[in-house]
VEXLUMNU-42659 format. One record per residue (C-alpha): x, y, z. Coordinates in pm, whole numbers, plus 50000, padded with zeros to 5 digits. Layout:
XYZ ...
! end
This chain:
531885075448488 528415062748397 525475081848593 523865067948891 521015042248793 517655052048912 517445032049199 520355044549329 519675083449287 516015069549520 518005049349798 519615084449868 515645092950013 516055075950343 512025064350424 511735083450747 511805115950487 509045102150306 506675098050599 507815131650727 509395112551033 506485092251132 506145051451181 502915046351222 499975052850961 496825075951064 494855046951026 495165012351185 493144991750951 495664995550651 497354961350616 499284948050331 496234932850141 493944968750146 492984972749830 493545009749745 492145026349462 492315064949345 489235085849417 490255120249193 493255136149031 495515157149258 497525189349239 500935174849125 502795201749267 501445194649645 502715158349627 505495143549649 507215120749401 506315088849588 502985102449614 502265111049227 503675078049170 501315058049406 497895079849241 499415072248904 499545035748980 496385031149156 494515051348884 494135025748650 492424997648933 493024990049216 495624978549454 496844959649729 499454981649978 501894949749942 501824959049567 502194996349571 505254989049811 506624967149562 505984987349192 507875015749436 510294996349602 509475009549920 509084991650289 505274981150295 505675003850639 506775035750443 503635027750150 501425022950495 502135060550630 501925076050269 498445055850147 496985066350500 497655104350435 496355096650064 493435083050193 492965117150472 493655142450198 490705123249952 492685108649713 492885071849703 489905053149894 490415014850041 487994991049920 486564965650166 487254930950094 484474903650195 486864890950487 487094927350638 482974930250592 482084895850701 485204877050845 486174845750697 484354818050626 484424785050892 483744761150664 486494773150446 489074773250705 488214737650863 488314725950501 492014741650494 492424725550845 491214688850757 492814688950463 496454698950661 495444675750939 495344645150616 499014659150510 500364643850835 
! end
């Protein structure tokens, strides 16, 4: 019998055990788009798997929390909860897009909006 293939041996991890049981992140204003970025190295042996992985990835640039959930193959909800206690402990720090700092742009969006009005 062949051993199990990676992704197996992590779907045995159920996600609640990842978050430590919780659903909702520490912070609100994580959505999928945050960019996340790593602020210093860690103690390896006080994280957890998931979260070595997630300072390892964002150490090179940053990221979006849709793309951490993905290069982990984790629910975007699980990557939420574990970037937000990231982010509390002091190790990865969001960036702020121009949409969070300014909102977006009208003219942009009635652009979008005449030009899907002219679709019709």
């Amino acid at each position: 019998m062949s051993p199990p293939r990676r992704r197996d041996r992590e779907a045995l991890v159920r996600p609640y055990l990842i978050t430590g049981g919780r659903a909702h992140p520490t912070r609100n204003t994580l959505d999928l788009t945050t960019l996340i970025q790593a602020t210093r190295h860690a103690d390896p042996s006080l994280l957890s798997p998931e979260q070595r992985r997630t300072l390892r990835l964002c150490s090179g640039g940053s990221l979006s929390i849709a793309e951490i959930a993905a290069h982990l193959e984790l629910p975007a909800s699980v990557t939420r909860v574990m970037v937000a206690d990231l982010v509390d402990q002091g190790h990865l720090a969001t960036l702020s897009t121009e949409w969070q700092q300014h909102g977006p742009d009208r003219e942009l969006l009635q652009e979008v909006l005449d030009g899907l009005r002219a679709l019709r």
